[in-house]
DOVO-865304 format. One record per atom (N, C-alpha, C): chain; atom name; residue in one letter; x, y, z; residue number from 1. Coordinates in nm, 2 decimals, always signed. Each point is the difference from the previous one (the first is absolute). Layout:
N
+-------+------+------+--------+--------+--------+-----+
! kette ! atom ! rest !     px !     py !     pz !  nr !
+-------+------+------+--------+--------+--------+-----+
!     A !   CA !    a !      X !      Y !      Z ! NUM !
...
+-------+------+------+--------+--------+--------+-----+
***
This chain:
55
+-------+------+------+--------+--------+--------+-----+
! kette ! atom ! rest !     px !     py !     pz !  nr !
+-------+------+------+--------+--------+--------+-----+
!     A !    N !    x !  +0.17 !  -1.30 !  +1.07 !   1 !
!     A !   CA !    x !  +0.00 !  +0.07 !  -0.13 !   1 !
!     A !    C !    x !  -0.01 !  -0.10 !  -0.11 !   1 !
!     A !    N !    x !  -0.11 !  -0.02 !  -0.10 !   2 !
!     A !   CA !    x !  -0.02 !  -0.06 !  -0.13 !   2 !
!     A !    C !    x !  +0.16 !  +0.01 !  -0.04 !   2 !
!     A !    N !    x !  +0.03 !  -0.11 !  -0.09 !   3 !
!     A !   CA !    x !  +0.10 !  +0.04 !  -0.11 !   3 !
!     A !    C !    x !  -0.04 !  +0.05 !  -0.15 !   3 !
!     A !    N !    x !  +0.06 !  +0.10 !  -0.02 !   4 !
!     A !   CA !    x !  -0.04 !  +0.01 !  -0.20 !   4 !
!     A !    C !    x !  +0.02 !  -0.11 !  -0.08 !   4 !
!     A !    N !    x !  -0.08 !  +0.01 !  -0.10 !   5 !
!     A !   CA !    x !  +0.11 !  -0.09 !  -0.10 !   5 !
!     A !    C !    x !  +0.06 !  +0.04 !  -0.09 !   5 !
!     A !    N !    x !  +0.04 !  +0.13 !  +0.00 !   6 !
!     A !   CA !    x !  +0.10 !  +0.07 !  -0.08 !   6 !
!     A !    C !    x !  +0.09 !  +0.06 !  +0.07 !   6 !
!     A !    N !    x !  +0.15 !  +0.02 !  -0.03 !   7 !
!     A !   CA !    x !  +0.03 !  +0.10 !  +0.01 !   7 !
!     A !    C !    x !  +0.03 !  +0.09 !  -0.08 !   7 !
!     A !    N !    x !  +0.03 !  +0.16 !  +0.08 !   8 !
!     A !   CA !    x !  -0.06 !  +0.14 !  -0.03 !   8 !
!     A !    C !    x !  +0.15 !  +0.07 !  +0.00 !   8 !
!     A !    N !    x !  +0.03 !  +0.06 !  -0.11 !   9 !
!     A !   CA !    x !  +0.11 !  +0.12 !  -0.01 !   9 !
!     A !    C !    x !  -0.06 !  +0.13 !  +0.02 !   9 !
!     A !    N !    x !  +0.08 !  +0.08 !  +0.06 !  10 !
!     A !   CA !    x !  -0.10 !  +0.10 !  -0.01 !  10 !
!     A !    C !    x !  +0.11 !  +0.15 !  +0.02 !  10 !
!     A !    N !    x !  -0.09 !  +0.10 !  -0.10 !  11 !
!     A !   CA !    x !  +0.17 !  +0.13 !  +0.00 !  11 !
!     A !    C !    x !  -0.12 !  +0.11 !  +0.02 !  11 !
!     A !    N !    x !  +0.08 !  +0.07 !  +0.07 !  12 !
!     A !   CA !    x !  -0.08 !  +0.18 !  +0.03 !  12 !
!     A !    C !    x !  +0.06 !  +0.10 !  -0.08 !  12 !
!     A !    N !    x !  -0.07 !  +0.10 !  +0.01 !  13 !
!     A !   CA !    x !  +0.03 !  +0.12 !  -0.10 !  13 !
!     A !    C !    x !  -0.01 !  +0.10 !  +0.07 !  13 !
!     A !    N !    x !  +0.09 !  +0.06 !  +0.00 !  14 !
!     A !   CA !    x !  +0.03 !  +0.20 !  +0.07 !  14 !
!     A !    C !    x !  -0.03 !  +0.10 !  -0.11 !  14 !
!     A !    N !    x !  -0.12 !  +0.09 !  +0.04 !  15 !
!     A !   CA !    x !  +0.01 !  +0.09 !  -0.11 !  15 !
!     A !    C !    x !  -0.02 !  +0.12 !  +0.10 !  15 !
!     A !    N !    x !  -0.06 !  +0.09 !  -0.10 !  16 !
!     A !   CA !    x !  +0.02 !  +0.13 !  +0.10 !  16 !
!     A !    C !    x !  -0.18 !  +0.03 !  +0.00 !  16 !
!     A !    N !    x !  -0.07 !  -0.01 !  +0.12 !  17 !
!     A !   CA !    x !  -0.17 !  +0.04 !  -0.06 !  17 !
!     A !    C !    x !  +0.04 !  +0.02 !  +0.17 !  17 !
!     A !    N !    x !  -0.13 !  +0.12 !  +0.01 !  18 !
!     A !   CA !    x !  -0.06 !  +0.07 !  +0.08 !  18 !
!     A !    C !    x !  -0.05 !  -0.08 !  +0.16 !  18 !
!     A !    N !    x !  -0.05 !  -0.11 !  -0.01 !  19 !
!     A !   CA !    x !  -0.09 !  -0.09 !  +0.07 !  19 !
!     A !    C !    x !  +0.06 !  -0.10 !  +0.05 !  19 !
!     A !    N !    x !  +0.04 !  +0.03 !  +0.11 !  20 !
!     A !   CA !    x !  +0.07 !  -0.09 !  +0.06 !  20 !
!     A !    C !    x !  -0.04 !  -0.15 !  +0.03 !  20 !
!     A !    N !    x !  -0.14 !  -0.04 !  -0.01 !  21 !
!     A !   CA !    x !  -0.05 !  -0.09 !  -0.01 !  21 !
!     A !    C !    x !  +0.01 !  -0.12 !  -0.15 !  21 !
!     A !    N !    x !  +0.03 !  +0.09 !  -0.08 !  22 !
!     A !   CA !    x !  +0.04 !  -0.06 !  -0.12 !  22 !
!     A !    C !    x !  +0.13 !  -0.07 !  +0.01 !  22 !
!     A !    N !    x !  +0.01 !  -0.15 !  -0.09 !  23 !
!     A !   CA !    x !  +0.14 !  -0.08 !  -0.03 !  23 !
!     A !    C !    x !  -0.07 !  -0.11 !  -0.09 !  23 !
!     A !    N !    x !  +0.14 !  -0.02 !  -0.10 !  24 !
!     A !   CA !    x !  -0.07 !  -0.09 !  -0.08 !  24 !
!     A !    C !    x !  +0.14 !  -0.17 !  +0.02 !  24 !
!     A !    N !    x !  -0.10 !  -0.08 !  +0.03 !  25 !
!     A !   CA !    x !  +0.06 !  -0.16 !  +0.00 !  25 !
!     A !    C !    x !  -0.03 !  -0.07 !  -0.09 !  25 !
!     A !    N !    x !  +0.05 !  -0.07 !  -0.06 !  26 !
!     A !   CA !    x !  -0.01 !  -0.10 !  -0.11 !  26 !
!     A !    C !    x !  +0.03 !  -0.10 !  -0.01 !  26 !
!     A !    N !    x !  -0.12 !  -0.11 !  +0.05 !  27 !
!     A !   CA !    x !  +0.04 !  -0.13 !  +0.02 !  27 !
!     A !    C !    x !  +0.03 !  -0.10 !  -0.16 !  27 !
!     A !    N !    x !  +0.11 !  -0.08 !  +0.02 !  28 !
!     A !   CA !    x !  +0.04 !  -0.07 !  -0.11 !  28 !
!     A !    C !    x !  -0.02 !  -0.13 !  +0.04 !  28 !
!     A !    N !    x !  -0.01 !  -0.09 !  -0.08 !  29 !
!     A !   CA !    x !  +0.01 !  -0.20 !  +0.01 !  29 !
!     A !    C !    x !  +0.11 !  +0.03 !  -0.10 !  29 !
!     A !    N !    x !  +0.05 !  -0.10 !  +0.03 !  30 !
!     A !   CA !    x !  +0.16 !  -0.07 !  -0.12 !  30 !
!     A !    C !    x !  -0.05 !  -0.12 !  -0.06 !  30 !
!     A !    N !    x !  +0.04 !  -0.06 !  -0.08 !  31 !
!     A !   CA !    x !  -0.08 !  -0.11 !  -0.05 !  31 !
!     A !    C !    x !  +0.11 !  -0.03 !  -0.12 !  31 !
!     A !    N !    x !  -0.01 !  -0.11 !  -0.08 !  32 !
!     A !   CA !    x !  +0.07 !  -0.04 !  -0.10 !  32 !
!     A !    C !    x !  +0.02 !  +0.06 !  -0.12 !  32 !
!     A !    N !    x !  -0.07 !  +0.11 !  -0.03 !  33 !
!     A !   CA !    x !  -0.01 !  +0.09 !  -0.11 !  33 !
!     A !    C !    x !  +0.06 !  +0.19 !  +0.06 !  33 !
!     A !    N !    x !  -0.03 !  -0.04 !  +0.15 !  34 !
!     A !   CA !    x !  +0.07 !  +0.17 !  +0.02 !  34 !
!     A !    C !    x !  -0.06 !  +0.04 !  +0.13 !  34 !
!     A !    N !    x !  -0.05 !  +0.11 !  -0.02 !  35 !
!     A !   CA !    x !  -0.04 !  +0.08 !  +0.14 !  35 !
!     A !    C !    x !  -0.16 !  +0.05 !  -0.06 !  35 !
!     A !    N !    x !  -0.06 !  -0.03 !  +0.08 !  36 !
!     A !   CA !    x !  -0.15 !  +0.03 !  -0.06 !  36 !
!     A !    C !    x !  -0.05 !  +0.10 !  +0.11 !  36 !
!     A !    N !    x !  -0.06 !  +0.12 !  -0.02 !  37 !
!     A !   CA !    x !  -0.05 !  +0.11 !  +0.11 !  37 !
!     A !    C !    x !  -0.13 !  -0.05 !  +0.03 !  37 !
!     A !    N !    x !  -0.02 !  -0.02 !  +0.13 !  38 !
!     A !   CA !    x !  -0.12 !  -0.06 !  +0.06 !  38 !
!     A !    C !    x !  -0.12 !  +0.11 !  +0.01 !  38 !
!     A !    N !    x !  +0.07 !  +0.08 !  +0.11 !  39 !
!     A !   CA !    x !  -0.08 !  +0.12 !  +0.03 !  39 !
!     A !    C !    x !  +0.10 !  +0.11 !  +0.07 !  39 !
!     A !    N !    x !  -0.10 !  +0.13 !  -0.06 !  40 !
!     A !   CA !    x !  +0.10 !  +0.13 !  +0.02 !  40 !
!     A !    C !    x !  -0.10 !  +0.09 !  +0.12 !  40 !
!     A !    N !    x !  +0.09 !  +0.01 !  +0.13 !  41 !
!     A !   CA !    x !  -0.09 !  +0.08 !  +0.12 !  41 !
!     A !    C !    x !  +0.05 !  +0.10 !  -0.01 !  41 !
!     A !    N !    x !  -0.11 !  +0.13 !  +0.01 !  42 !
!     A !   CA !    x !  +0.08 !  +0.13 !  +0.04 !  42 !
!     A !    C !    x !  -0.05 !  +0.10 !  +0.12 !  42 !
!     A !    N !    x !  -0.06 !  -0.07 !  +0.05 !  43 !
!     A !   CA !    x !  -0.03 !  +0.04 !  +0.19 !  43 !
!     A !    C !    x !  +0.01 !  -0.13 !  +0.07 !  43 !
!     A !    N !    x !  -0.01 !  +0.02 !  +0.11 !  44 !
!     A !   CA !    x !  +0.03 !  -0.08 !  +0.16 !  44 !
!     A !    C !    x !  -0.16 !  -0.07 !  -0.05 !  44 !
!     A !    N !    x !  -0.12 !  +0.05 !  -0.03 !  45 !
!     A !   CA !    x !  -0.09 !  -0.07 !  -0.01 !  45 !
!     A !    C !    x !  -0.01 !  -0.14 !  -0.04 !  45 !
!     A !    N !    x !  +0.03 !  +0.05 !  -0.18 !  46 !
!     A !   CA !    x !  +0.06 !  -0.11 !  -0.12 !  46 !
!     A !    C !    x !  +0.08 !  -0.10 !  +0.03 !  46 !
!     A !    N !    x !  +0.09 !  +0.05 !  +0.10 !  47 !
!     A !   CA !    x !  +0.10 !  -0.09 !  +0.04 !  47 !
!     A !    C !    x !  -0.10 !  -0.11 !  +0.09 !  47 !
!     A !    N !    x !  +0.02 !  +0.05 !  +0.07 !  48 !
!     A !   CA !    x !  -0.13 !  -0.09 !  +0.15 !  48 !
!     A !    C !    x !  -0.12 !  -0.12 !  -0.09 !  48 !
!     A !    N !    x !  -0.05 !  +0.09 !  -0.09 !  49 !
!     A !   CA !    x !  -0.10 !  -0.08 !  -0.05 !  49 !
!     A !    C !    x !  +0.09 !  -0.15 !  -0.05 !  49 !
!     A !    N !    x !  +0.11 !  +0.07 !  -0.11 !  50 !
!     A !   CA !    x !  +0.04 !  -0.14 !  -0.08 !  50 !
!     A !    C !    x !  +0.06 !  -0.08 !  +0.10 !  50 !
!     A !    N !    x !  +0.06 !  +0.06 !  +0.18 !  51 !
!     A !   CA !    x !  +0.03 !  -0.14 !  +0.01 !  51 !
!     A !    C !    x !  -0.07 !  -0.08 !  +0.08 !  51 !
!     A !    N !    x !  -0.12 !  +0.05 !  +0.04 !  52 !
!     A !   CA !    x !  -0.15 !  -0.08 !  +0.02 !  52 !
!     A !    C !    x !  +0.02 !  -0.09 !  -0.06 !  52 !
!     A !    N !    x !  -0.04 !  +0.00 !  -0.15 !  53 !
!     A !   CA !    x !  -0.04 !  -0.04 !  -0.12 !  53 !
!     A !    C !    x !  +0.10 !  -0.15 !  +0.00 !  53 !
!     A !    N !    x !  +0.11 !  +0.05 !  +0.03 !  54 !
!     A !   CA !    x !  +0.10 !  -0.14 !  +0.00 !  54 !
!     A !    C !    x !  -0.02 !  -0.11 !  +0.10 !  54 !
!     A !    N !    x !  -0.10 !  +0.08 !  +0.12 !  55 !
!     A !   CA !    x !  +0.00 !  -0.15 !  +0.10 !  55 !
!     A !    C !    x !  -0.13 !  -0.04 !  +0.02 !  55 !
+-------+------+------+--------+--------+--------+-----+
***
């Protein structure tokens, strides 16, 4: 497995929608000024893609 060179916070959200395929993740970095939002997934797709994208 590659290493990142970040690390990733990351918080989910429960709402109430129809499509069970739907969820929303929101990846964060922390850094010396705060929490900065990287990227926001809201299918299993989205997800998959960004963590391609990291290795």
């Amino acid at each position: 497995m590659k290493a990142i060179s970040q690390d990733y916070l990351f918080s989910t959200f429960v709402n109430d929608c129809n499509d069970p395929n739907e969820f929303i993740i929101e990846f964060v970095l922390c850094d010396a000024v705060g929490k900065t939002a990287v990227k926001v997934t809201n299918n299993f797709d989205e997800l998959i893609e960004f963590l391609e994208e990291l290795s």
